[in-house]
C-alpha positions as CSV (number, residue, x, y, z in Angstrom):
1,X,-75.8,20.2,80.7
2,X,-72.6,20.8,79.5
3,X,-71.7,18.6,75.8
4,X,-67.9,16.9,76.8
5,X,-65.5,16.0,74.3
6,X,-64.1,13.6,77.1
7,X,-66.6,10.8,76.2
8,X,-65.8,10.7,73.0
9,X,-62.9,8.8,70.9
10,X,-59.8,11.1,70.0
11,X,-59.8,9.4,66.6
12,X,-62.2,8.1,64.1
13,X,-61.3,4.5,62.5
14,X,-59.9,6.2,59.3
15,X,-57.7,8.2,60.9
16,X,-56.7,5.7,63.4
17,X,-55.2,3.5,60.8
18,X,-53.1,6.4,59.4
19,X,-52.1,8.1,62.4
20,X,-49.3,6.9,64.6
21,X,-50.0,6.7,68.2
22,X,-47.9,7.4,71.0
23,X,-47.7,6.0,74.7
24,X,-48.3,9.5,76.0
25,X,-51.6,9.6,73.4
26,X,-52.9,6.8,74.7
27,X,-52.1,7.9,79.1
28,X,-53.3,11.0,78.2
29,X,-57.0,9.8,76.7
30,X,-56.7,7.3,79.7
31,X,-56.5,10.3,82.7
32,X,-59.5,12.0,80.2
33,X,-61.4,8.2,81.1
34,X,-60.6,8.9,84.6
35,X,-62.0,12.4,84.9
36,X,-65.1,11.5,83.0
37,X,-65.1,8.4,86.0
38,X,-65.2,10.6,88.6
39,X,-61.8,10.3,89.4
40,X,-58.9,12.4,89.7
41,X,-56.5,12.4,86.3
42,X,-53.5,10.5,87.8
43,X,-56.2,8.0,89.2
44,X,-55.9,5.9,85.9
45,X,-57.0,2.3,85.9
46,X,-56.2,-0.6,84.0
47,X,-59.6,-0.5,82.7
48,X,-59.0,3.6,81.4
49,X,-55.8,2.2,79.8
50,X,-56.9,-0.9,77.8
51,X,-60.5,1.4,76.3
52,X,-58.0,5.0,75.5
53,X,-55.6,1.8,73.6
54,X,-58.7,0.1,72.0
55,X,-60.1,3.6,70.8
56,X,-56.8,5.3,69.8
57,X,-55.5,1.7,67.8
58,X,-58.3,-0.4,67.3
59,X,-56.0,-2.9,69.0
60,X,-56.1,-4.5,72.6
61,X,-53.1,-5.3,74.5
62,X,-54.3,-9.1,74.5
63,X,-54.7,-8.6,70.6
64,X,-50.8,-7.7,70.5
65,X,-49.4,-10.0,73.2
66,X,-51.2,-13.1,71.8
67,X,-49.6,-12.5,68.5
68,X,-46.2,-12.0,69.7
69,X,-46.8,-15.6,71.5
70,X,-48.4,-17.2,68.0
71,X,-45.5,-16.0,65.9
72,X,-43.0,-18.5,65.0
73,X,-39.7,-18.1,67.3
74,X,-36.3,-16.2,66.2
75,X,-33.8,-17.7,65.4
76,X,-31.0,-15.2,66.9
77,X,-28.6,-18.6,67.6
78,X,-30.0,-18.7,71.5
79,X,-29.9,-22.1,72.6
80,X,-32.4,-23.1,75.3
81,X,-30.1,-25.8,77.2
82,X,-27.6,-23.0,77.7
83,X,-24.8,-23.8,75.4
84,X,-23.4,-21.5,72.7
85,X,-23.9,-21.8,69.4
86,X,-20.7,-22.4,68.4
87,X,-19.6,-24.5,71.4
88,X,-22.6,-27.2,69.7
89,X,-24.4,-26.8,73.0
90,X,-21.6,-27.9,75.3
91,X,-20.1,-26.8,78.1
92,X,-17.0,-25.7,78.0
């Protein structure tokens, strides 16, 4: 049998760390998941995205969206009743 590179990470842990890593890095180790699935290379699943993100980064989607929701809010001057900042929050 044929020995595949396709099972295999792209990137070691060092080099993950150092190494900036694009979108099209991470679809195009996702379509390799899909071919090593049985599956054509456009067939990517969610599944082939999330493991070619966690082997490329080291990071989960979940990892970056819960910390986008546990860090504190901006303060950019947006005012959740729907009043301007420099109106005080009324209507005009």
């Amino acid at each position: 049998m044929k020995n595949s590179s396709v099972n295999k990470p792209l990137l070691s842990d060092d080099l993950a760390a150092v190494r900036s890593v694009s979108r099209k890095m991470v679809q195009q180790r996702a379509s390799e998941l899909a071919l090593s699935a049985g599956r054509r290379a456009y067939e990517v699943r969610q599944a082939d995205y999330e493991q070619a993100k966690l082997e490329l980064t080291g990071e989960r989607d979940t990892d970056r969206q819960n910390a986008i929701l546990d860090a504190p809010p901006a303060r950019d001057g947006w005012s959740p009743d729907g009043g301007s900042p420099s109106l005080g929050g009324q209507p005009a």
